[in-house]
C-alpha positions in Angstrom: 47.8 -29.7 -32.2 45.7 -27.6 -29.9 47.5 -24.9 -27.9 45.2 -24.5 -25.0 43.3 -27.1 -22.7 39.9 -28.3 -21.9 39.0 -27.2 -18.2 38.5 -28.9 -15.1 35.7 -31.5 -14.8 35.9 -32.8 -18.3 36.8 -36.4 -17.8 38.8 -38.9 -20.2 36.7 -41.0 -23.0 37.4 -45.0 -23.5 38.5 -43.1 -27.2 40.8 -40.7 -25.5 42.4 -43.8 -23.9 42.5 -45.9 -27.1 44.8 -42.7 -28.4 46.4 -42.2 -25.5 47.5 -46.4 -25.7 48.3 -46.0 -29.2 50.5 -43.2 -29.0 52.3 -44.0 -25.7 53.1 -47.7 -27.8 54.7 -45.1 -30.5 56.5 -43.4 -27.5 55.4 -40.0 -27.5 55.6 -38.0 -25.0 52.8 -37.1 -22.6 53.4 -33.4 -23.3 52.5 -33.7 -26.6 49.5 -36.2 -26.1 48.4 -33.6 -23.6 48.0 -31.1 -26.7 46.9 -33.4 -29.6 43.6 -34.2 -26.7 43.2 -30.2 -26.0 44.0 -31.3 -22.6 46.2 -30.7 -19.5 49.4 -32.4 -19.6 48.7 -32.9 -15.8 45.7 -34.6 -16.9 47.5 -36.9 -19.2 50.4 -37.7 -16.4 48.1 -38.8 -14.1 46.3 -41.0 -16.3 49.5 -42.2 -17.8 50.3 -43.1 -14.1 47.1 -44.8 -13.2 46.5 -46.3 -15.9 50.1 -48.3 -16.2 50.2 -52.0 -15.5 52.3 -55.0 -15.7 52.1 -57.3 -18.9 54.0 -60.2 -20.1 56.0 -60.2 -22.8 57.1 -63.9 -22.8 57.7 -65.9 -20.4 59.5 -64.8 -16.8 59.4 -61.2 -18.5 57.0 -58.3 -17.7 56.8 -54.5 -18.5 55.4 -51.2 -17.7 53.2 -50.3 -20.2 49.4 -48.2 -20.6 46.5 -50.4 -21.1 43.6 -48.3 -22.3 41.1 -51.1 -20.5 43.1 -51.4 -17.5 42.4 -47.4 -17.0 38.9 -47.5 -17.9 38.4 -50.1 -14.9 40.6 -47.8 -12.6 38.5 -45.0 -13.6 34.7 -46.6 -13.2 36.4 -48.1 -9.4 37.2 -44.7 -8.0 34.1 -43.0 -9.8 31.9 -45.5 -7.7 34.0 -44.7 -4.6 34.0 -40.9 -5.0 30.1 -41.0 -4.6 29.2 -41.2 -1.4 26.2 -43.3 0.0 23.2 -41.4 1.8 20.8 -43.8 4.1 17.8 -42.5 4.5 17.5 -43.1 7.7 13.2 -43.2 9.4 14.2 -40.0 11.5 15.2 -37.8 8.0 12.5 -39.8 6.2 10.1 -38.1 9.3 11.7 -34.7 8.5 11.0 -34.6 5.1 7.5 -35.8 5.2 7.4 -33.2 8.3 8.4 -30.6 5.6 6.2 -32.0 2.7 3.5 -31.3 4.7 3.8 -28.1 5.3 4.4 -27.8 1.6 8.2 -26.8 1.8 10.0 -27.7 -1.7 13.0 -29.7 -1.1 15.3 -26.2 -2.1 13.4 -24.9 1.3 13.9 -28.0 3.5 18.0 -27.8 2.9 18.7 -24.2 2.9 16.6 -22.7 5.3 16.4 -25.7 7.6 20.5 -26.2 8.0 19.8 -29.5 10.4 18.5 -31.2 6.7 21.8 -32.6 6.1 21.1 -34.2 3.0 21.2 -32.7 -1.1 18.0 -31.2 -3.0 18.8 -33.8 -5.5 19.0 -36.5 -3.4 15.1 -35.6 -1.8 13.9 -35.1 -5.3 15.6 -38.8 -6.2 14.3 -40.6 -3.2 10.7 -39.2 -4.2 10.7 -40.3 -7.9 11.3 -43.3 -6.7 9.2 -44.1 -4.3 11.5 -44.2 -1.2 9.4 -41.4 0.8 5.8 -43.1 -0.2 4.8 -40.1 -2.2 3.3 -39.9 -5.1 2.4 -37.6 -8.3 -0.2 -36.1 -6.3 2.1 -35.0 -3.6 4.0 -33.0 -6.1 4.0 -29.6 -5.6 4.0 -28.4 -9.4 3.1 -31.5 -11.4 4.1 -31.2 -15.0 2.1 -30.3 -17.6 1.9 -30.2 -21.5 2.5 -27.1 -23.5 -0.2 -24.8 -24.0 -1.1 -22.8 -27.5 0.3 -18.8 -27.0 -2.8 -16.7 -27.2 -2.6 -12.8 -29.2 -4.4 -10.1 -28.9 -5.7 -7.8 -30.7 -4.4 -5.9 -33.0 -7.3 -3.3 -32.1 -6.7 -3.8 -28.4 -6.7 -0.8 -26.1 -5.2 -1.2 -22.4 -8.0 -0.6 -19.6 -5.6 2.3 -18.1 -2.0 3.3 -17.7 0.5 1.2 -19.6 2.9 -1.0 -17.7 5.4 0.6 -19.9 4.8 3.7 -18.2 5.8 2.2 -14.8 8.6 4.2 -12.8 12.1 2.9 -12.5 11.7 2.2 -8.2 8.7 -0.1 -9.1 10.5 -1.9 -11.8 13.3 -1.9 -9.9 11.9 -3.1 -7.0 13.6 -0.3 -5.0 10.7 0.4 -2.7 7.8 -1.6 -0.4 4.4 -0.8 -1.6 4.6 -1.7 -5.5 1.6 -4.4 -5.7 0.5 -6.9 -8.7 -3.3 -7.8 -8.2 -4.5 -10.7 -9.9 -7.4 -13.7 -9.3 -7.3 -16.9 -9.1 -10.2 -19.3 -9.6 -10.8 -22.4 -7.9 -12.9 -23.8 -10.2 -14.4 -23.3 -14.3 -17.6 -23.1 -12.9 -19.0 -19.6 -11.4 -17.5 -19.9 -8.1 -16.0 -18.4 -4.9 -12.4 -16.6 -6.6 -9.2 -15.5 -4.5 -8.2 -11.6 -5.2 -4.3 -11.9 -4.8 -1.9 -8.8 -4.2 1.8 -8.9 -4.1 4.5 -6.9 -3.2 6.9 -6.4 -6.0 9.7 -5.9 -3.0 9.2 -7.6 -0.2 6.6 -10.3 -1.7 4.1 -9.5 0.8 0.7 -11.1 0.1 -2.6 -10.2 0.5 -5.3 -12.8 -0.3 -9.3 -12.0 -0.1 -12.1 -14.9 -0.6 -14.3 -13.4 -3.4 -18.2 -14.3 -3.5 -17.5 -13.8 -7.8 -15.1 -12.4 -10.3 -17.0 -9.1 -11.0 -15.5 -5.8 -10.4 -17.8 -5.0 -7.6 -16.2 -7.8 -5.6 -12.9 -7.0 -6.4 -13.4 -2.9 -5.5 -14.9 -4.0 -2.4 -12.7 -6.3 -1.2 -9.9 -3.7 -2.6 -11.5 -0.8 -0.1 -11.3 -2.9 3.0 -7.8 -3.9 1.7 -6.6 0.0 1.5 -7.8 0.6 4.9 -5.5 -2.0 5.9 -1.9 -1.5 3.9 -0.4 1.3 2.8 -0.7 0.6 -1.5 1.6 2.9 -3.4 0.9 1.2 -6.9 -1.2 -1.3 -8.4 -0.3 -3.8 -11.4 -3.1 -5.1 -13.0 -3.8 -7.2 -16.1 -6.8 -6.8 -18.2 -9.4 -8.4 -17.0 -12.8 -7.0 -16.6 -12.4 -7.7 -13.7 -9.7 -4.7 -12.8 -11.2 -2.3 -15.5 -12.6 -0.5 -12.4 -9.7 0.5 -10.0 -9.8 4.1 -10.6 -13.2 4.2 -8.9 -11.3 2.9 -5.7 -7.4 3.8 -6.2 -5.8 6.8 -7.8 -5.7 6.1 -11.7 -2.3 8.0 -12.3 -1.0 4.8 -10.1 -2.9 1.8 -12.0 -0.8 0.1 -14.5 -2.2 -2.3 -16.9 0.7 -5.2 -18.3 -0.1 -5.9 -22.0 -2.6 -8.9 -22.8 -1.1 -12.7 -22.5 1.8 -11.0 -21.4 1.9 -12.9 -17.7 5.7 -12.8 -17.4 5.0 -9.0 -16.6 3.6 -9.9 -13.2 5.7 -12.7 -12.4 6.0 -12.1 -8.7 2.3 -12.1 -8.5 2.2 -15.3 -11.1 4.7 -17.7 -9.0 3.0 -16.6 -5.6 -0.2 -17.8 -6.9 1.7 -21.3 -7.4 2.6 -21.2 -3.6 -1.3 -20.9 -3.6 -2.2 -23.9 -5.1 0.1 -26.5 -3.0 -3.0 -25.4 -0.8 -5.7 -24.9 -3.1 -5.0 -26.9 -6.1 -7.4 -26.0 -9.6 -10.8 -27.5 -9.3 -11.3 -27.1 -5.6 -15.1 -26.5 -4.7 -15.0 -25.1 -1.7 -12.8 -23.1 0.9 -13.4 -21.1 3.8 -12.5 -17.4 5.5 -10.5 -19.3 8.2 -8.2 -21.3 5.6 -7.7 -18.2 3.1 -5.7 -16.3 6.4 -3.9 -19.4 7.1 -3.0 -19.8 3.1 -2.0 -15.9 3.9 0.3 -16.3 6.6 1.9 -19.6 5.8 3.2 -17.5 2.2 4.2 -14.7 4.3 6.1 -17.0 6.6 8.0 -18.8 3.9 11.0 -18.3 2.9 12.2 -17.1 -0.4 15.6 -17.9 -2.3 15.2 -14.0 -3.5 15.1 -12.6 -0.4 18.3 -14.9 0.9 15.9 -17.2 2.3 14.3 -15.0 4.2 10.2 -15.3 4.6 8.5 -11.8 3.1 7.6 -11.0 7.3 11.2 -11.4 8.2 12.2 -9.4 5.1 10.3 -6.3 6.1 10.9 -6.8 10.1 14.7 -6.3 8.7 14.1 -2.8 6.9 
């Protein structure tokens, strides 16, 4: 017999009622069915209670006794009327598509806009099936396969500074200032690229439209940057791309994350997600004017991190 109890939420089984049948027919107590089920003997009144019905035993004569159907049926009745029934109704269907279009997530259209009275799961429900006229292309991150994890080599050498060199207050994220710099491409082909900044902290973007991906483009567009934001630190991976820096920032204050290691610049790797809701891989061509709005829509948006704050009211707050 167990001594202790399963906890709350962990419902009866049609087997646990078979037991429960059998051993109420053998009149045991409900105390002691409680602990041969590792369960509460509350539990095991209350079920006892609901689950007792009226049955003939011949003719003109009925008794009390626990049917272990009878309290299945009970149990799958109030389960269906415990759940209650959202409509969507064409004024929240408007709102969502409102949102969707200005590429909230459903997480963002409940908690940061309070009059969404309605759960993430069911938005995400009413999209899979089909309920919002959306489809996989409206998806913010579509799913996709499992890629091969790439090594480097065992001869590598960083391009700078290792990341595991990094102070505590940029780990941290103790202080505004601490960037990760990365680029992302729009298409395979030589292209137009995006140089990307965030703010370990606050998650403050900064996005530039690149002509290439060569390392004159990136310190140039890095310079005009600088006169712009007070940088205290830059993270970099090690791309060609950022083997330069030092020519342009102070190299004591570079530090390179180790190769196919892109969980060490996660802040810069999920904002570059928010990115592409916009600019989704394989886009050909983009434009001054829609890189600043890309810029201050991400800067605008709220984050779960920063208590669902956007990164401008984050550092308008201190």
């Amino acid at each position: 017999m167990q001594n202790h109890y399963t906890p709350k939420g962990k419902h009866l089984t049609m087997d646990n009622r078979r037991l429960i049948e059998r051993w109420k027919n053998e009149n045991m107590s409900n105390r002691k069915i409680a602990g041969l089920l590792g369960k509460a003997p509350q539990t095991i009144n209350n079920e006892v209670k609901r689950g007792t019905t009226l049955q003939q035993v011949r003719k003109g004569l009925y008794k009390k006794v626990y049917s272990a159907d009878y309290a299945q049926t009970v149990y799958q009745t109030n389960r269906k009327r415990s759940v209650k029934k959202i409509i969507l109704t064409k004024e929240m269907k408007e709102k969502i598509l409102h949102y969707a279009k200005q590429k909230f997530s459903p997480e963002m259209m409940v908690n940061k806009k309070k009059k969404m009275k309605v759960g993430i799961s069911t938005i995400y429900y009413w999209f899979h099936n089909g309920h919002l006229g959306l489809t996989k292309a409206d998806m913010l991150y579509p799913r996709k396969g499992k890629s091969v994890k790439k090594q480097a080599s065992p001869n590598f050498k960083p391009a700078g500074k290792s990341i595991e060199d990094r102070p505590e207050v940029i780990n941290l994220r103790l202080e505004n200032g601490h960037y990760e710099i990365d680029t992302v491409l729009l298409t395979r082909v030589k292209n137009h690229c995006l140089l990307v900044l965030t703010d370990r902290r606050s998650r403050h973007q900064i996005i530039r439209l690149l002509p290439n991906k060569t390392t004159e483009s990136v310190n140039q567009a890095l310079e005009g940057i600088l006169r712009e934001h007070h940088i205290l630190s830059i993270t970099a991976d090690n791309g060609t791309e950022f083997s330069r820096l030092a020519e342009v920032f102070p190299e004591e204050r570079i530090y390179y994350a180790h190769p196919y290691s892109s969980w060490e610049r996660g802040t810069n790797e999920n904002h570059n997600r928010l990115i592409r809701r916009w600019l989704p891989k394989g886009t050909k061509k983009t434009t001054l004017k829609e890189v600043a709005f890309i810029e201050n829509w991400i800067n605008n948006y709220p984050k779960k991190c920063l208590d669902y704050k956007s990164p401008s009211e984050f550092l308008m707050g201190g």
